[in-house]
N, C-alpha and C positions, 0 to 999 in steps of 0.2 A: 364703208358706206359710199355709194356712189354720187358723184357731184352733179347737180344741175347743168345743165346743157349749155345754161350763160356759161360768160366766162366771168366768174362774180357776181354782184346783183346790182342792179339796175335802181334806181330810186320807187319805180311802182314795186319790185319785189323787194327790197328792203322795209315798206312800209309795211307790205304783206307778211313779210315773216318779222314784221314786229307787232302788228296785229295778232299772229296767232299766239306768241309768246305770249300774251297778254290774255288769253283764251282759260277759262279757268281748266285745271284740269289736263292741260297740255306739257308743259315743262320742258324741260331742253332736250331730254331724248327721244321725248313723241315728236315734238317740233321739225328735229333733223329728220327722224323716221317719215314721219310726213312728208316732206322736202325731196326726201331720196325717192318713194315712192311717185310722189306724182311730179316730180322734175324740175318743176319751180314753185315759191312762195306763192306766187297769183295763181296758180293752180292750182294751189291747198285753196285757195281763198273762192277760187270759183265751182268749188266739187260738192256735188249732193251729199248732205249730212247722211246718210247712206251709206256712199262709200267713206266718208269722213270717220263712221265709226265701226264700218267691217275692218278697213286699213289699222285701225288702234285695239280692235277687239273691245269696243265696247256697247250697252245699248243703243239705238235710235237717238233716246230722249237726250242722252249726254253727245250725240253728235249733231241735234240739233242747237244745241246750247252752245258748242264751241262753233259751230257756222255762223250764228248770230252774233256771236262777242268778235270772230273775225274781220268779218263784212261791214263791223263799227271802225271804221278805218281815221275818223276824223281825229278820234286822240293817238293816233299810232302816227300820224303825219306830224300833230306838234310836237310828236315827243323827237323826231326826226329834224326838224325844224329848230329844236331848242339844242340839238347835237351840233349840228352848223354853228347856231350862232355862240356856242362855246368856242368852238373852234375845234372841235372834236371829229372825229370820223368814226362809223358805226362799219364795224369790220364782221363778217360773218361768218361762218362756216367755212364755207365756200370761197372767201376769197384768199389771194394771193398773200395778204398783211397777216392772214389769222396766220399764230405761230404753232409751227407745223408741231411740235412735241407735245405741246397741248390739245391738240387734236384727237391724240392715241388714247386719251386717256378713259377712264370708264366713262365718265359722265360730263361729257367738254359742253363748256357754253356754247349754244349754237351763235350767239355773237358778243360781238364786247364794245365796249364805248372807249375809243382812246383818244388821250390827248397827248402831244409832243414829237420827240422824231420820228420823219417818217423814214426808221431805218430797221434792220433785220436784230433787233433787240436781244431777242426772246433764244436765238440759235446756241450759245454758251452760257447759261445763268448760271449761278450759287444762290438759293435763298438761304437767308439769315434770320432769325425768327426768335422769340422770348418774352420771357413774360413781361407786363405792363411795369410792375413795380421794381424795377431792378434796381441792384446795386451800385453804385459807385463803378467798382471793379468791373461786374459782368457791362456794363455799358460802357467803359472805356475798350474792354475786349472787343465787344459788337463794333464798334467802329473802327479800331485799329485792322482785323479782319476784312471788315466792309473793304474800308480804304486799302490796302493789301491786294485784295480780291481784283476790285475793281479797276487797279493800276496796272495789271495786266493783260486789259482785254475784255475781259469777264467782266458781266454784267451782273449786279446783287440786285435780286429781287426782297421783298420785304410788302409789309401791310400798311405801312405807315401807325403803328400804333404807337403810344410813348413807350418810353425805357428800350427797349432792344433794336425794335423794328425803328425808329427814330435815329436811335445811333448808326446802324446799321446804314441808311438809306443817307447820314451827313458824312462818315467814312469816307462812302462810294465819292462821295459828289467832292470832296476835298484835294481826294487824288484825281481828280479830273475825271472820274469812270463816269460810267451807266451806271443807272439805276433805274427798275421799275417800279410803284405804288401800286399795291391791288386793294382798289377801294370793299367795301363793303357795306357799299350807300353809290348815290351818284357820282358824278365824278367832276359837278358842279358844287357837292356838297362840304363844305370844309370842315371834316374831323379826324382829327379832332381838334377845336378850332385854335390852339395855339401851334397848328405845323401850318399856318397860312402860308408863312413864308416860307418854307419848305415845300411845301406844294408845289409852288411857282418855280421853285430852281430845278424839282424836279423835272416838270412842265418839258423846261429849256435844255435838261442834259439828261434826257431819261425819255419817258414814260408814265403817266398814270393811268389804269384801266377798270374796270369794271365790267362787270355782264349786266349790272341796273340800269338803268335809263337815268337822264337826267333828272332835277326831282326827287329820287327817293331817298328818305330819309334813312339815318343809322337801323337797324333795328339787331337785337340780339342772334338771330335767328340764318341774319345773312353772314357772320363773321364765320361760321364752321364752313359753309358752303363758298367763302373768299378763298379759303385756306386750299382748298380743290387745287386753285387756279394757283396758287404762289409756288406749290410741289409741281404742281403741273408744268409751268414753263421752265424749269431749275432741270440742270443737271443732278444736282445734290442740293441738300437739306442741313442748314447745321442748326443747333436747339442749342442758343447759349443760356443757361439759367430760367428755369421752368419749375412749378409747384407740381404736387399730386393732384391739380385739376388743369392744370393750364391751357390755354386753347394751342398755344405751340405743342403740346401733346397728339393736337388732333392732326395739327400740322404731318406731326414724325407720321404719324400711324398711316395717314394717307400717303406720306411721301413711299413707303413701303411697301403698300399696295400698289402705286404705280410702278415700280419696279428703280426708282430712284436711290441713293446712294443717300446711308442717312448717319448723318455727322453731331459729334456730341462733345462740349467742352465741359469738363468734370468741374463739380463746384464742391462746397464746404461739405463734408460728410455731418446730414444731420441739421441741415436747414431747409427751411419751409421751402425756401425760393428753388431749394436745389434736387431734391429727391426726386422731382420728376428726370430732371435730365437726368440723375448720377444712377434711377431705376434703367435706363436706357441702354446705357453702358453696363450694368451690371450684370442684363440678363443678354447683351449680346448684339442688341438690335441698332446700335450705332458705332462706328470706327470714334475712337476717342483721339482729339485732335487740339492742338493747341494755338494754331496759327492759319492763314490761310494759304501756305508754304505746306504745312500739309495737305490741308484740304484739295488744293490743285493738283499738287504730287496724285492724291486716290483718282484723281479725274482724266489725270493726263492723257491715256489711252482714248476718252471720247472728247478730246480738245486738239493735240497732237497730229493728229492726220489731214484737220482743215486748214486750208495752208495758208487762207487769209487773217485767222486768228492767231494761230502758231508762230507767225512773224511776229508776234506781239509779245509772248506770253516769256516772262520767265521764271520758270518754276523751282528755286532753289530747294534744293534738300538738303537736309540737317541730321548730320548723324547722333548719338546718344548725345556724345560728348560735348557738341554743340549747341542742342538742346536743354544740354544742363546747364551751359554760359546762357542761353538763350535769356531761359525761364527766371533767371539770377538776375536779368536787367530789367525785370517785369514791373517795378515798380519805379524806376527810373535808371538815371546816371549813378552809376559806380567806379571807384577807385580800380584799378588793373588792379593792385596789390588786395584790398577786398575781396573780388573775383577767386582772386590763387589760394587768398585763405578759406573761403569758402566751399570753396569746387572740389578737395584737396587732391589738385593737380599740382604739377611743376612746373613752376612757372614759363620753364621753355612751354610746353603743353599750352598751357592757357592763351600764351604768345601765337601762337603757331592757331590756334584756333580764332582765334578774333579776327587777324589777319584773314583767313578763309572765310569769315562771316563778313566782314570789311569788304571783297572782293565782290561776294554775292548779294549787298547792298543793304544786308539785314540790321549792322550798327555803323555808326560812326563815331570817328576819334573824336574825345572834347579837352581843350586847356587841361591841364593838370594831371597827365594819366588818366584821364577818365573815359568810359567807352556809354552810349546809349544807344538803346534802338532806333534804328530811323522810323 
């Protein structure tokens, strides 16, 4: 698609290409078609419904109808207005802020509503994603991950939803990382309304975004088309604990269709909460991962070569044997001597192995022989 002749958009075509959004009938890819076609927003806004609907391929009466909901510009400027005084910036298509990966994608928001830093976010993500009701377990995993993820560099996106997306998005923020919220409502709107304060930390060491306008309220209908945007800006995709309807199901599917990397943490064989993710893995459509030591490992090649993230990142690998001490301190602190009866290694072995994970920052020694994850 070729880009308007501004360089970004100016506050009259910002109002204009939120005018047409708002146009019934139009949507985010006639919007930009529009846009490319006649070169600016105020020049979609000033063009004979004529050409408004030979350009879209439709009748007269239906390009009469989107000129006139255009040219109603009075509620497209408070909604613009109510962007400011959040303290948000209305990012387009077109400008320099919109994150370039979500651009490629089939169906990109022609704009978004963001609040927080104004820095290049979006360039390295991981989204993390799962269902509402989760476990104990899969919600200590989601954030243990997040945070992991996020201490390298790497940015976790997520929805802000409870159970996963929650954990997920306090990980990131505890190890000092990024994290992004992709609303599915405005982005004034707090829900769900016990992440209030979550919201706000996001705010200050993140990002939260939206394609809605201020104002709009939850509705069912916007969460599958959030989900677009969360694969959308992500490197890769991981699905921790999901049902046979899940909406992180929609999540994988689309991450797959963009051509995204799609990650899956195996759960209970034979639970409600699990069968979507452990279908995933079964028939092929996600690498199965248990840490975000893997997760980066499958990524490295598209992290690895930028050389301002790469200074950041360290991506331990874990061989079997390691892995198997790993998963052995999943539920806490262990005795060394527990570990050796467990593993059934020798104990030089197990020695010689923790040391190596000690090194690469993955556990630490505690009083009494005992080793935990960091």
């Amino acid at each position: 698609m070729n880009r308007p002749s501004i360089s970004g958009l100016d506050r009259i075509n910002k109002v204009a290409l939120i005018a047409i959004l708002s146009a019934p009938g139009v949507g985010n890819r006639r919007a930009i078609e529009l846009v490319s076609l006649f070169e600016t927003p105020d020049a979609v806004i000033g063009a004979p419904a004529r050409e408004i609907a030979q350009a879209l391929s439709v009748n007269i009466q239906i390009g009469k109808s989107i000129v006139q909901s255009c040219r109603n510009l009075e509620a497209a400027e408070k909604i613009l207005d109510n962007t400011d005084k959040f303290g948000a910036e209305f990012v387009s298509f077109w400008d320099e802020r919109y994150p370039e990966r979500l651009k490629k994608i089939h169906d990109p928001p022609a704009a978004l509503y963001i609040s927080g830093e104004d820095s290049p976010l979006y360039d390295y993500s991981v989204a993390i994603v799962g269902t509402r009701g989760a476990t104990d377990h899969a919600k200590s995993m989601a954030f243990r991950i997040g945070r992991d993820i996020a201490a390298t560099g790497v940015t976790v996106v997520s929805g802000l939803a409870l159970g996963i997306d929650t954990s997920a998005h306090e990980g990131a923020l505890q190890a000092g990382g990024r994290t992004v919220a992709v609303f599915g409502c405005g982005i004034d709107v707090v829900y769900p309304p016990s992440n209030a304060k979550l919201i706000e930390r996001i705010r200050h060491q993140g990002a939260i975004m939206s394609e809605y306008p201020p104002g709009k309220q939850p509705n069912p209908g916007f969460f599958p088309s959030r989900n677009r945007i969360i694969s959308g800006l992500s490197l890769g995709v991981l699905v921790v604990e999901a049902g046979r309807k899940s909406g992180a199901l929609i999540t994988a599917r689309l991450a797959l269709e963009q051509g995204r990397e799609l990650f899956a943490l195996p759960g209970l064989a034979g639970a409600h909460r699990t069968v979507g993710v452990n279908n995933l893995l079964r028939d092929g459509s996600a690498h199965l991962v248990e840490s975000g030591a893997e997760i980066l490992d499958h990524l490295r090649s598209q992290i690895a070569p930028v050389t301002n993230v790469a200074a950041t990142l360290t991506l331990p690998r874990l061989d079997d044997s390691e892995f198997s001490i790993y998963n052995l301190l999943e539920d806490g602190p262990r005795q060394i001597d527990q570990l050796i009866r467990n593993s059934d290694m020798k104990a030089v072995e197990v020695n010689r192995l923790l040391t190596s994970m000690q090194l690469k920052g993955l556990i630490r020694q505690l009083p009494g022989a005992r080793v935990e994850r960091v």
